[in-house]
C-alpha positions as CSV (number, residue, x, y, z in Angstrom):
1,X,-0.8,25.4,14.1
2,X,0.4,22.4,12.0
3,X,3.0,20.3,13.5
4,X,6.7,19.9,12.3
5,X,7.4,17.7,9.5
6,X,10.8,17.7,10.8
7,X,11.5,14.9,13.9
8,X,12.4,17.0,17.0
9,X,16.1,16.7,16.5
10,X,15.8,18.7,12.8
11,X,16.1,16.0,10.7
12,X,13.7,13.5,8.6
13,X,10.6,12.3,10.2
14,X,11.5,8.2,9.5
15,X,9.2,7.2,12.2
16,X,6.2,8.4,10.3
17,X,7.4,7.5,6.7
18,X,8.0,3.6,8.2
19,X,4.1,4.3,10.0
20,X,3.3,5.1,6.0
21,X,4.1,1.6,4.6
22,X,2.0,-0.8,6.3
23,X,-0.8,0.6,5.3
24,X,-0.2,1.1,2.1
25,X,1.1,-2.0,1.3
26,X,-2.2,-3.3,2.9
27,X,-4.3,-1.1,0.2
28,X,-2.1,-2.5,-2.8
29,X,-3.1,-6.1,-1.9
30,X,-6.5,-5.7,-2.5
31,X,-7.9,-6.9,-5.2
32,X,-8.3,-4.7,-8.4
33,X,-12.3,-2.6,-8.5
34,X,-12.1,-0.3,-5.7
35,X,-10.4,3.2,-5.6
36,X,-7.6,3.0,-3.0
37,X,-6.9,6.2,-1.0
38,X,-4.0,6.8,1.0
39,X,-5.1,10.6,3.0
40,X,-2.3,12.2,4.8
41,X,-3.1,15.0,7.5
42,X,-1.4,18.4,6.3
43,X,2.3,18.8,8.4
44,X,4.6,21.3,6.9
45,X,7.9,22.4,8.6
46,X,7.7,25.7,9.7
47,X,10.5,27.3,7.5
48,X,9.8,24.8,4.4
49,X,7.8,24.7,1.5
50,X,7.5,21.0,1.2
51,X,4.8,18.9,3.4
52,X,5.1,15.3,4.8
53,X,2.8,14.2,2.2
54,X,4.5,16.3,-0.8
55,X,8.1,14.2,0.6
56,X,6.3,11.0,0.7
57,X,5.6,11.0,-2.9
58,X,8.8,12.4,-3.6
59,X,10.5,9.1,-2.2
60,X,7.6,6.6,-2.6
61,X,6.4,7.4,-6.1
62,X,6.9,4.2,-7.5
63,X,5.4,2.7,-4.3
64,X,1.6,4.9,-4.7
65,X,1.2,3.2,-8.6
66,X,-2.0,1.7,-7.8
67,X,-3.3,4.1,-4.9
68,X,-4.3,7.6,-4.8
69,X,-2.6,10.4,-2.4
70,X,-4.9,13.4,-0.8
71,X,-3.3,15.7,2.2
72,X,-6.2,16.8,4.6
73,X,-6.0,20.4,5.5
74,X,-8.3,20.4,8.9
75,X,-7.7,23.8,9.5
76,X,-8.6,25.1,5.6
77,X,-11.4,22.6,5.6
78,X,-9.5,21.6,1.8
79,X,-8.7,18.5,0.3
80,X,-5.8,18.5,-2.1
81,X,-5.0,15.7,-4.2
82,X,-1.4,14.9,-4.7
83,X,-2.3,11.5,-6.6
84,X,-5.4,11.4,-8.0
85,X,-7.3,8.2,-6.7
86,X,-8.4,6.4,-10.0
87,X,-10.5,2.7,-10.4
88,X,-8.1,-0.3,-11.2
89,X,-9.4,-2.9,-13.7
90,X,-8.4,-6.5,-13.9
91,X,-7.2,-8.7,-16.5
92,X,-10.7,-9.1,-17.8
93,X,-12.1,-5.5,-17.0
């Protein structure tokens, strides 16, 4: 069974949004060439419709310009792609 997207007291899960940040940041330093994938293990409160990753790019949008997005369903064995992960090009390519 998934876990919680909800923190134990009921509310937002800000420990594992902050956990989100440094690596992504990390992937948009990198230089341009390279697809950039950010995969987020499927976690969806138990009387919601919304995952972790589906809240992440609700609030980070802005933040995933340059890298991709995919939620890991382990038990479905399914991949599902929330921001597709494209090539970036630099000034010359």
């Amino acid at each position: 069974m998934p876990k919680s997207v909800l923190a134990a007291g009921g509310g937002v899960p800000n420990g594992k949004l902050s956990g989100l940040s440094e690596p992504l940041g990390w992937l948009r330093l990198l230089p341009p060439g390279p697809r950039k994938v950010l995969c987020l293990r499927r976690a969806q409160h138990q009387h919601g419709c919304e995952t972790l990753a589906d809240y992440y790019v609700r609030l980070h949008r802005v933040h995933l310009a340059e890298v991709g997005l995919a939620e890991i369903d382990s038990i479905r064995e399914t991949i599902r792609w929330l921001i597709p992960a494209t090539r970036t090009t630099g000034a010359g390519g």
